[in-house]
N, C-alpha and C positions, 0 to 999 in steps of 0.2 A: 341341521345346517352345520356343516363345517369353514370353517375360516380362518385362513394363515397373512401373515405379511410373509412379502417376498422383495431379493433381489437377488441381483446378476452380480457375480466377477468374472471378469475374462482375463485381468492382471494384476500383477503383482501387488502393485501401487493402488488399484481399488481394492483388493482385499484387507489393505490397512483401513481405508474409508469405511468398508462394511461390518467390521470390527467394533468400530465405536457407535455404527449406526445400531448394532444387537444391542449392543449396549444402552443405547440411549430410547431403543425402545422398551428393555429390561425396566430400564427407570422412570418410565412413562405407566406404570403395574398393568403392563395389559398382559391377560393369558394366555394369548392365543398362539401358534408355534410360528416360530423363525424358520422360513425356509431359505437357501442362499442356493442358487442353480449356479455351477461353475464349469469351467472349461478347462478340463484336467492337462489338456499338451499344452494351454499358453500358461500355466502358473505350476511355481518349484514346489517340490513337497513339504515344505516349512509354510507357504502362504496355503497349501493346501489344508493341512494340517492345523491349524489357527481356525480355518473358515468349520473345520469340524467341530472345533472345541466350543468354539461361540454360539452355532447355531444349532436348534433344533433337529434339523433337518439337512441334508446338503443332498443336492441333486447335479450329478455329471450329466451335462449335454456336449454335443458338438457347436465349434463356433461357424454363425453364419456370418461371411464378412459380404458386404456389399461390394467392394471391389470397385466401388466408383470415384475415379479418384477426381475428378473433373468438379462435380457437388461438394464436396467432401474439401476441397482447395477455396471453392465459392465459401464455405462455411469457417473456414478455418480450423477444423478440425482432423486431421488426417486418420487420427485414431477410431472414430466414431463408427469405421462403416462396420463393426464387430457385433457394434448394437443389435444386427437383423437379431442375433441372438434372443434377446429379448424375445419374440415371439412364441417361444418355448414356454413363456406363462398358460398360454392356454390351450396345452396340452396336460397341465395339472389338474386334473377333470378330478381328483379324489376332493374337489377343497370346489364348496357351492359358490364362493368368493373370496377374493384376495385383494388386499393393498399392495398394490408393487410400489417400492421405492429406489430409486437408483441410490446406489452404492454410496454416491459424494452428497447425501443430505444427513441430515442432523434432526431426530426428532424432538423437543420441546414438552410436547402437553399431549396428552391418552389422543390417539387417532382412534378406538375403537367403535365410536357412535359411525364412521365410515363404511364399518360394512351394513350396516343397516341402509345403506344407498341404494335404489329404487335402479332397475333397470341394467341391461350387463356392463355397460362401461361408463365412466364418468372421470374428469383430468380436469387442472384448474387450466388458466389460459397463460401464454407463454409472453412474457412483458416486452419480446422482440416483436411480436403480429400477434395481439390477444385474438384474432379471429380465429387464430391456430390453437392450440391446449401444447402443452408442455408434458412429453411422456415421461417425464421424472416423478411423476406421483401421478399411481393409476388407480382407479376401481375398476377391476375388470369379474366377468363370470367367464371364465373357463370353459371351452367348447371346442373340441376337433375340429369344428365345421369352421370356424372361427380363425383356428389355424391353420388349416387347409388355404383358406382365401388369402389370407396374409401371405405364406411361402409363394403360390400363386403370383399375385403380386407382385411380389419381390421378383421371381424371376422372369417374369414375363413386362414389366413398368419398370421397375425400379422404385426408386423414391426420389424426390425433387430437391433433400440434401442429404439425399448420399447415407441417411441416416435413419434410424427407426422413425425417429419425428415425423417424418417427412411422409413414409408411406403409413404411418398411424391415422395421420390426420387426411390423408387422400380416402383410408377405410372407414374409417367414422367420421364421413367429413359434414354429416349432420348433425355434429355436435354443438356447432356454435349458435344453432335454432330450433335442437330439441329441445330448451325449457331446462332448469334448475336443475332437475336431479340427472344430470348429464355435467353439470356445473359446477365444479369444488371449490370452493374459494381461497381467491389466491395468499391468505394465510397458509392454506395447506400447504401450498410450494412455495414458500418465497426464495424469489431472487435480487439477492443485494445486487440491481442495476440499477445506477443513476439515473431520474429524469426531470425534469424543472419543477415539475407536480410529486417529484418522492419524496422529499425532505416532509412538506407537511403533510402528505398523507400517514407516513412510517409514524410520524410524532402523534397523528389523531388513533392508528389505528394498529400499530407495532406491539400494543401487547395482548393482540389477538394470534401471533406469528406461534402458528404450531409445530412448522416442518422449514426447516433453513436447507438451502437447495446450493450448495455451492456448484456452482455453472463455472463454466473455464477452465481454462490449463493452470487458475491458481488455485492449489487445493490446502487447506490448512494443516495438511497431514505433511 
């Protein structure tokens, strides 16, 4: 069995995020290789060069942008529709499974027990519609066939914001009632979002938080 963590930069300013995330997976002692998939025409040869030095592995792709700016405005995101990118995980068929993590998370505590997840994909649920999963921390297996439907997809539907999200969970959209090991829990991705029930949950259950997700245009970097 082979098994990597993986993420995306398509700019500048994530490649500072992805930096610290090698890193704080570096300090988390897992072994397993850093890979960082990049888009060499949208980043300068100094963030290019950093993303080498840090990671294991670095993989050039083309950026796929959704181009919808309509979702994309509904979400308030304008930047996002670069994400299709993302899909290029499962084309990485050399790796039997991978933890993808988006660029602006922070990991905490060993994610390695992860690949040992049952089944090719698995996402914690997203604190805006838990019905939905949140592609910011994935279990995925790797499969052309896999990628194939997604590009598909994409250009034939679209997605409903404009963003990887959106047609992830229109593709695995039996996630939310296939059972546990489809099911991460939302320690793995937390999102610092307020909600009348966060205060006492975070205080029962915050030092179980393995993977801090920073979501928004405010990034700590």
């Amino acid at each position: 069995m082979s098994y990597a963590y993986v993420t995306l930069v398509t700019s500048n300013d994530y490649a500072q995020g992805a930096v610290v995330l090698a890193h704080s997976l570096r300090q988390s002692g897992t072994s397993y290789p850093l890979v960082c998939l990049i888009t060499p025409s949208t980043l300068t040869p100094a963030a290019t060069d950093i993303l080498y030095t840090s990671f294991d592995r670095v993989v050039p792709v083309s950026p796929f942008d959704s181009g919808d700016h309509t979702n994309l405005k509904l979400l308030g995101r304008p930047d996002l529709g670069v994400t299709w990118t993302k899909f290029e995980l499962w084309r990485l068929t050399e790796y039997s499974k991978i933890v993808f993590l988006d660029a602006d998370t922070l990991v905490l505590r060993n994610l390695d027990d992860l690949f040992a997840t049952k089944g090719p994909f698995a996402a914690a649920p997203d604190i805006g519609w838990p019905d939905c999963f949140n592609s910011g921390v994935m279990v995925c297996t790797p499969d052309q066939r896999t990628w194939a439907s997604l590009r598909s997809r994409a250009e034939q539907e679209g997605s409903f914001d404009g963003g990887d999200q959106g047609l992830l969970n229109d593709h695995f959209s039996n996630w939310s009632t296939a059972g546990p090991e489809q099911r991460l829990a939302f320690a793995d991705n937390f999102t610092a979002s307020a909600g009348y029930s966060y205060a006492p949950a975070f205080q029962r259950f915050g030092d179980r938080v393995r993977v801090v997700h920073f979501i928004g245009h405010g990034k700590p970097w």
